[in-house]
C-alpha positions in Angstrom: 121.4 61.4 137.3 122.6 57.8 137.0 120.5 57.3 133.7 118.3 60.0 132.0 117.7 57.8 129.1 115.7 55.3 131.3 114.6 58.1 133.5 112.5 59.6 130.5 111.4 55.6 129.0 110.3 55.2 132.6 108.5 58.2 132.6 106.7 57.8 129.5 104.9 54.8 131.2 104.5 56.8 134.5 102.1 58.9 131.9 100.7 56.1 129.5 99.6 53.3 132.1 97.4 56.1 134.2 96.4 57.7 130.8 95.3 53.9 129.9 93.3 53.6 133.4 91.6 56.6 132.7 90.2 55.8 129.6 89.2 52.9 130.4 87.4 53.8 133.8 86.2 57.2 131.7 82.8 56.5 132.1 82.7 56.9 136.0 84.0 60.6 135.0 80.1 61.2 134.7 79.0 58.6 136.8 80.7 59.1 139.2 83.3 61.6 139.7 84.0 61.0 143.2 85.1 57.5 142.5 86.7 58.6 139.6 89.3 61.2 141.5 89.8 58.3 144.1 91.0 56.3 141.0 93.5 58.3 139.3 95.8 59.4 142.4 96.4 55.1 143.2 96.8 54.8 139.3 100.0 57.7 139.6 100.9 56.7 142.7 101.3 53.3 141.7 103.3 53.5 138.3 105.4 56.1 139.9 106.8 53.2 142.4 106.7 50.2 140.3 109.3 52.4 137.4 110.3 54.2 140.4 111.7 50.7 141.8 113.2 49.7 138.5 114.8 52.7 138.2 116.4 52.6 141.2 118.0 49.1 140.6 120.3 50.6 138.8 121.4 53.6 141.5 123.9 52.8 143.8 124.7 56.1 145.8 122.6 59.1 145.9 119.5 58.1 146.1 117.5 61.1 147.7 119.3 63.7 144.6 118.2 61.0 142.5 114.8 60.4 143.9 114.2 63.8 143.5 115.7 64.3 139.9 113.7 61.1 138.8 110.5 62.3 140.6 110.9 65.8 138.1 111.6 64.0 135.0 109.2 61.8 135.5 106.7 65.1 136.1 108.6 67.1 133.4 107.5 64.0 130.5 103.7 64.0 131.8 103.0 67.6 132.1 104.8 67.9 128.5 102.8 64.9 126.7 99.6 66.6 128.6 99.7 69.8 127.9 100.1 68.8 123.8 97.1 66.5 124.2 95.2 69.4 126.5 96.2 72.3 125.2 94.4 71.9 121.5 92.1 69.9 119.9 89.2 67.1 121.3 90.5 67.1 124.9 91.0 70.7 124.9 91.7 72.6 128.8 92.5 75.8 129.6 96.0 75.8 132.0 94.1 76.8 135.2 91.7 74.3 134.9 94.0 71.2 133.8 96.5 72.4 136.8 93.1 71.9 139.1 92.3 69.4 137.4 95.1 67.0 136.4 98.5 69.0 136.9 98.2 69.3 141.0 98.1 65.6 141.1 101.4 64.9 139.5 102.9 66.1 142.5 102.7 63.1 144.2 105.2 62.0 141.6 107.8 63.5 143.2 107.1 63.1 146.4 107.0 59.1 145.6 110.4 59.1 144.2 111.6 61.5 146.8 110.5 59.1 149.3 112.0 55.7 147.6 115.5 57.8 147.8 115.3 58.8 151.3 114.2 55.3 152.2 117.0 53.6 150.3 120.0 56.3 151.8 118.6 55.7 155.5 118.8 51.9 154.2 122.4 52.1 153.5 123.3 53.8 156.7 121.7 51.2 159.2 
């Protein structure tokens, strides 16, 4: 991996900014979940390729083992800061229900960084 250090900063944001969205747009949780569920996937989805792109500025060879090692740190750091905040206390989960819930949708984390590498090596050989 070209730089874990920046791989795990990055991936801290990749779990705060959709963290942020969803408290702020908590309200439609009850409201209206639908809208909700639509919500959180584009919030993921998008941080993953905005830190996904500035990651990959610094990659110059690689880029699908990267895209895939970056896609599961960046998974790794937000099931770990989720299961501490889900696992006890005020927002407390059980597993089954947070994987339903939250945990299933990460995986479009790696499949977003996955992606960017592919792009970028098919880039290189054109």
């Amino acid at each position: 991996m070209k730089s874990v250090k920046w791989a795990i900063i990055y991936g801290l944001a990749v779990w705060a900014v959709p963290f942020v969205v969803a408290m702020l747009v908590f309200p439609l949780r009850m409201a209206d979940r639908p809208f909700f569920e639509s919500i959180m996937p584009v919030a993921v989805v998008g941080t993953t390729v905005i830190f996904g792109v500035l990651y990959f500025k610094r990659v110059e060879a690689h880029f699908v083992r990267e895209g895939l090692l970056l896609g599961l740190v960046f998974i790794a750091v937000s099931i770990a800061i989720d299961l501490l905040a889900f696992g006890w206390g005020p927002m407390q989960m059980p597993l089954v229900e947070y994987i339903k819930d939250i945990g299933f949708t990460y995986l479009v984390i790696p499949a977003s960084t996955l992606g960017m590498g592919y792009i970028l090596a098919r880039k290189l050989v054109s």
